[in-house]
Structure formats: C-alpha cells, structure tokens
GUFIFI-188518 format. One record per residue (C-alpha): residue number from 1; x, y, z; residue in one letter. Coordinates in steps of 0.05 Angstrom, whole numbers, plus 5000, padded with zeros to 4 digits. Layout:
% GUFIFI-188518
+-----+------+-------+------+------+
| pos | east | north |   up | code |
+-----+------+-------+------+------+
| NUM |    X |     Y |    Z |    a |
...
+-----+------+-------+------+------+
***
This chain:
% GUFIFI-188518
+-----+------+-------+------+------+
| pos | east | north |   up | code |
+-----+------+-------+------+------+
|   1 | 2834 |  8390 | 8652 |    x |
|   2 | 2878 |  8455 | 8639 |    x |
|   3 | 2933 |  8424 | 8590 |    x |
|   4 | 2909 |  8409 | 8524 |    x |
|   5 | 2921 |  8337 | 8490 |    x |
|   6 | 2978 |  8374 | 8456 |    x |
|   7 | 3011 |  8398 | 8513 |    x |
|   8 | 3010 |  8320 | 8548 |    x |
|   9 | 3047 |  8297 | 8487 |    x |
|  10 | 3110 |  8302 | 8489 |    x |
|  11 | 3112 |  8264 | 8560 |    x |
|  12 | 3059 |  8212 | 8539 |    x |
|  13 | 3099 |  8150 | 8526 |    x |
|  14 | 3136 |  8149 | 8588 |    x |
|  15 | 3071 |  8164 | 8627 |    x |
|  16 | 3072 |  8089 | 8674 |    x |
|  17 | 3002 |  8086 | 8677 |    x |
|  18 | 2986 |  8107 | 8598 |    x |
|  19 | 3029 |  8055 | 8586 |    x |
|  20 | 3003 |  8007 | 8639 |    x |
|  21 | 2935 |  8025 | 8608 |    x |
|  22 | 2964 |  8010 | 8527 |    x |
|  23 | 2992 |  7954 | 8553 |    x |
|  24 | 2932 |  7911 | 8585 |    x |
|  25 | 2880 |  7941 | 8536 |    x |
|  26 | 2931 |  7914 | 8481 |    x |
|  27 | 2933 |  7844 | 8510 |    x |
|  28 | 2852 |  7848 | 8529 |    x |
|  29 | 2846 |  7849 | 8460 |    x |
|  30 | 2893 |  7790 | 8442 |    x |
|  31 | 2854 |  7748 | 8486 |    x |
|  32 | 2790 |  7753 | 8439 |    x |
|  33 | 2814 |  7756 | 8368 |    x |
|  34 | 2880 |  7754 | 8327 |    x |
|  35 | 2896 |  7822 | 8288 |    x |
|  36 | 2942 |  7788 | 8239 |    x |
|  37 | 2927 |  7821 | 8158 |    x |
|  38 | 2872 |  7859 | 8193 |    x |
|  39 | 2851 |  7927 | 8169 |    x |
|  40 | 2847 |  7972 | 8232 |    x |
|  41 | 2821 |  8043 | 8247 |    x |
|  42 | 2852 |  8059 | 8311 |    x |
|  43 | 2802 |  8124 | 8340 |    x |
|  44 | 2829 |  8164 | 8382 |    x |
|  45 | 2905 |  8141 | 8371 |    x |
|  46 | 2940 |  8187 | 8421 |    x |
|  47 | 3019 |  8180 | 8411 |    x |
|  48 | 3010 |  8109 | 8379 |    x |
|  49 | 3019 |  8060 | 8443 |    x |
|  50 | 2965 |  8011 | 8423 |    x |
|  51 | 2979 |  8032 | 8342 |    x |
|  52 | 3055 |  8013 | 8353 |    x |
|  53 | 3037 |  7945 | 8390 |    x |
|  54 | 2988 |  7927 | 8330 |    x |
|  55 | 3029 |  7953 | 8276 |    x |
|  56 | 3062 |  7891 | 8267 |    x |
|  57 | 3020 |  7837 | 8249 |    x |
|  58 | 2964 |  7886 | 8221 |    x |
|  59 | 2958 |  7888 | 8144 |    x |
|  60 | 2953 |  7973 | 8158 |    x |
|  61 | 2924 |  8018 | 8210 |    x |
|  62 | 2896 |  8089 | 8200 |    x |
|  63 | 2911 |  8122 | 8263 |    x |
|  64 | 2866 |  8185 | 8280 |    x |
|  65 | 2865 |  8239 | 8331 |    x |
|  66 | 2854 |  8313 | 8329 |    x |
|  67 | 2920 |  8327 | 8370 |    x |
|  68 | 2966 |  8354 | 8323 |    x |
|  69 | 3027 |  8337 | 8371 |    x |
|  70 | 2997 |  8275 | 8396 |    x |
|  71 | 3015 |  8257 | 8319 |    x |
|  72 | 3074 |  8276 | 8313 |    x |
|  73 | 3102 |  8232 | 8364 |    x |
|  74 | 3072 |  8177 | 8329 |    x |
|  75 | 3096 |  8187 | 8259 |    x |
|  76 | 3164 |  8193 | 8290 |    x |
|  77 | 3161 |  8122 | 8300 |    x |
|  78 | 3163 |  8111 | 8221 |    x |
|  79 | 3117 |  8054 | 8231 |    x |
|  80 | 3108 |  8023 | 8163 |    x |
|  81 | 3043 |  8007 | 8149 |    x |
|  82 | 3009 |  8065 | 8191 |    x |
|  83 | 2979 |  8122 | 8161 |    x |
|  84 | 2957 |  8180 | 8212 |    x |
|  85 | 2906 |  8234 | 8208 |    x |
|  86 | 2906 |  8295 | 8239 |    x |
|  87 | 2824 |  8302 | 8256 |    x |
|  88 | 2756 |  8277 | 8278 |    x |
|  89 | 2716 |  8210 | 8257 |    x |
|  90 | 2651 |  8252 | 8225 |    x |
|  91 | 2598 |  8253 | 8169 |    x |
|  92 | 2654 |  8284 | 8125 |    x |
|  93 | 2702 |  8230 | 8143 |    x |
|  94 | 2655 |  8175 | 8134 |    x |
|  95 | 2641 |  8193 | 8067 |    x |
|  96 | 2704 |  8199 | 8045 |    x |
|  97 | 2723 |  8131 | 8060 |    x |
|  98 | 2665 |  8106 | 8037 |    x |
|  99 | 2688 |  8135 | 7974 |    x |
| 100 | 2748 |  8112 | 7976 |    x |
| 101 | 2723 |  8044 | 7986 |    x |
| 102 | 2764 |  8035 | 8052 |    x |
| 103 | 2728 |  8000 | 8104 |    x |
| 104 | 2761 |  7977 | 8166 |    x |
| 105 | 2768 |  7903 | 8202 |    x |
| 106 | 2774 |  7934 | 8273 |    x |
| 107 | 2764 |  7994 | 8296 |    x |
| 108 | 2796 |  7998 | 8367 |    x |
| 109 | 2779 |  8074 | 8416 |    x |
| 110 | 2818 |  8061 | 8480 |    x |
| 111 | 2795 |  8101 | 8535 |    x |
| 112 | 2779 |  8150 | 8468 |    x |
| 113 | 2701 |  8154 | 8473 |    x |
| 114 | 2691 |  8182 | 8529 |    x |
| 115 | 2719 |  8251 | 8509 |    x |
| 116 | 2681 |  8258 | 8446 |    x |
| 117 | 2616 |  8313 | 8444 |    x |
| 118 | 2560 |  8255 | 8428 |    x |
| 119 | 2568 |  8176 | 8445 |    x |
| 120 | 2525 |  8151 | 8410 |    x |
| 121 | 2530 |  8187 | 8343 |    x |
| 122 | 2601 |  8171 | 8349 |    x |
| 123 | 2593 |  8085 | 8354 |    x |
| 124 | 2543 |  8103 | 8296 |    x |
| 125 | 2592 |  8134 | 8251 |    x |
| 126 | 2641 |  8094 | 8273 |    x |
| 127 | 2597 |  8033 | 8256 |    x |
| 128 | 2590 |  8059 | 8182 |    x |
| 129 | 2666 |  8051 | 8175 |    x |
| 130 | 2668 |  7977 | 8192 |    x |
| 131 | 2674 |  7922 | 8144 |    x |
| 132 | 2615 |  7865 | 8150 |    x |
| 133 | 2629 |  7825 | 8199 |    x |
| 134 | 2682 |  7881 | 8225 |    x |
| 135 | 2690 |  7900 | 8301 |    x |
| 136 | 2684 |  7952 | 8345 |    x |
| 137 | 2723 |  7947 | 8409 |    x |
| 138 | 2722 |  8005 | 8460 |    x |
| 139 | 2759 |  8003 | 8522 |    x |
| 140 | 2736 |  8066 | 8576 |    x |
| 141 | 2729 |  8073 | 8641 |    x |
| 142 | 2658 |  8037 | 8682 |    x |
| 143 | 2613 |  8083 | 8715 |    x |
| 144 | 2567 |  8058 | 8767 |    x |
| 145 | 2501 |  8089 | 8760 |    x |
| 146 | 2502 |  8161 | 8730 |    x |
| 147 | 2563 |  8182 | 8765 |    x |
| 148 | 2628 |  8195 | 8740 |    x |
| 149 | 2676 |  8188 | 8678 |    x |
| 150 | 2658 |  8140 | 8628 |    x |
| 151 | 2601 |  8097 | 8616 |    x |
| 152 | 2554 |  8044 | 8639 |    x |
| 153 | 2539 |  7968 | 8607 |    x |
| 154 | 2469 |  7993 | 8595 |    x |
| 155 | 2502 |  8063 | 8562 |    x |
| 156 | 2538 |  8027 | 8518 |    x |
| 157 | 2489 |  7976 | 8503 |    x |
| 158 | 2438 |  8023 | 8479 |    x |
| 159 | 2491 |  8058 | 8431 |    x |
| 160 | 2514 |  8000 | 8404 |    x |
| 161 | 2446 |  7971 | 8387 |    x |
| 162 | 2424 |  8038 | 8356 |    x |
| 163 | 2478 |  8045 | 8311 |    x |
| 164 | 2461 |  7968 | 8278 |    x |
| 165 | 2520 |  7929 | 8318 |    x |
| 166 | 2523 |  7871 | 8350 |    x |
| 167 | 2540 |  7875 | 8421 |    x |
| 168 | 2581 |  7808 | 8430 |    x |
| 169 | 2607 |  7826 | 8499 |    x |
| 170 | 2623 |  7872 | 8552 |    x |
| 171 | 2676 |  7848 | 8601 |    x |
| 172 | 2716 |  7879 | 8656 |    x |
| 173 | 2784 |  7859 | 8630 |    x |
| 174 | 2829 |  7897 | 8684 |    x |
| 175 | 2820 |  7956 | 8740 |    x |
| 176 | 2870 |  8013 | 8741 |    x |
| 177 | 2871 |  8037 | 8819 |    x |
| 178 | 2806 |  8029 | 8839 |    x |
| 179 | 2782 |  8042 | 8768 |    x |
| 180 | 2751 |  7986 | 8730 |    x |
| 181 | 2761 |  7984 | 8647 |    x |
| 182 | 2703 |  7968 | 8613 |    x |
| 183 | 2705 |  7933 | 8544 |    x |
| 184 | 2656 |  7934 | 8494 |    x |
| 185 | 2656 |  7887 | 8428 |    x |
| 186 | 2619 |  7903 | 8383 |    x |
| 187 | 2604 |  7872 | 8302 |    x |
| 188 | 2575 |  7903 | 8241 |    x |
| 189 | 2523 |  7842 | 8219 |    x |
| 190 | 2500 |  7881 | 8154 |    x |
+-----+------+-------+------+------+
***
C-alpha cells in the first residue's frame, strides 16, 4: 500500500465500501449481543464508523489507533462519551489500564487485526484488557488455506485459545465482492 492510514483519512467516511463494511460489521454484531451501558475498547478505530454507530447506547468507548489523522476525524464528531488515543494496544498500554482499573466489556477490531506485527500476541494483550465475562469480537477478512489477507478459522482458533479466551463462535456474517468477513467471538472466562 503506498498511502499511509493518514493520508486515507480525510476521504474515509465517504469511502462506499468502508462504510458498507462499518455498516454490516455494526449490525453483525447487533445480531449477537446488545451494547447498551457497555464498556467498549474499540481497536483499531479508524475515523470512528463503528465508534459513532456504538456511541450511543454504550456507557463509553476508548477508541484507539496509531493514525494521528485517522483521529482527528473522529474527535470532530464530538461524540460524548468517546475518549480516543492516539497509539498501539501493548504491554505499556495494558498496564496502564490495569492500573487504572479500567477494564473493558467489548473490545471490537474490525478488519483491524490483520495489519498488526504479531496476531496472536495481539488477541493476548487484548484479552488482558477484558472484563470477566468480557468479549472479544474481530471481524477480518477469511483466508482459505495459507493464502492471502487475513486469517483462517483454525488461525484464529489457536490465538484465541492461547491467550485464555473462549472461542464462542466464528461465523461468516457477510461477503464484500467475492470476499468473505470472518467473525470471531471471543470471552474472557477468568
């Protein structure tokens, strides 16, 4: 990819198939749990699309994403109960809101995962930051085999497992193209 997540930004939110994407990943998600007074981590946030479309029935949302213009777009849409962060999900994260004592309901990454360095130690620190009984849902994009963008049942399986979640289900909720979403739910038992 030549432009950088901060030069997509400013044309983001009138990108038909971002929104297309924000749009059926955002109503995946209403089909297998309610967000109302949750506490959500949204990884990965982008300009806000799914952020904005949770914002109000969530109790608050921490919106992340190391795309410094990616967030300003979203705190231009004064969104009351969101607070953004310009950065990564790491150890030095973790601990911080550990120490805080903020631990999150939901976390949602859509199509986010799949552009960070290391998976797996991602869902695991990522799975530190969930409340018990909290959730991790991931939408990305199905690979078939070991070819490709995104990831496999069996990739995400294995991730999920090793970072102490419970892997409740992995659907196909929608196709983009010939593209098939994959979504991942995931819950911290502990």
């Amino acid at each position: 990819m030549s432009e950088s997540w901060d030069d997509m930004a400013v044309g983001w939110d009138s990108n038909k198939a971002v929104i297309a994407y924000s749009d059926k990943a955002t109503h995946s998600l209403g089909e297998v749990l309610k967000t109302k007074g949750l506490t959500i981590l949204d990884f990965g946030c982008g300009t806000g699309l799914m952020t904005e479309k949770l914002s109000p029935d969530a109790a608050s949302i921490t919106a992340i994403d190391p795309a410094r213009k990616m967030i300003s777009v979203l705190n231009a849409k004064e969104l009351h109960n969101v607070t953004t962060i310009v950065g990564v999900v790491d150890e030095a994260f973790v601990r911080e809101c550990r120490q805080a004592g903020k631990r999150f309901d939901l976390i949602v990454a859509s199509s986010a995962l799949a552009f960070v360095a290391d998976y797996s130690e991602t869902i695991a620190l990522l799975a530190m930051l969930l409340a018990d009984k909290g959730l991790l849902v991931q939408w990305d994009w199905e690979k078939s085999e070991d070819e490709g963008a995104g990831f496999t049942t069996s990739e995400v399986q294995q991730a999920y497992s090793e970072a102490g979640l419970n892997l409740i289900s992995t659907t196909n909720p929608f196709s983009m193209g010939d593209m098939r979403v994959l979504m991942a739910v995931g819950q911290r038992t502990d």
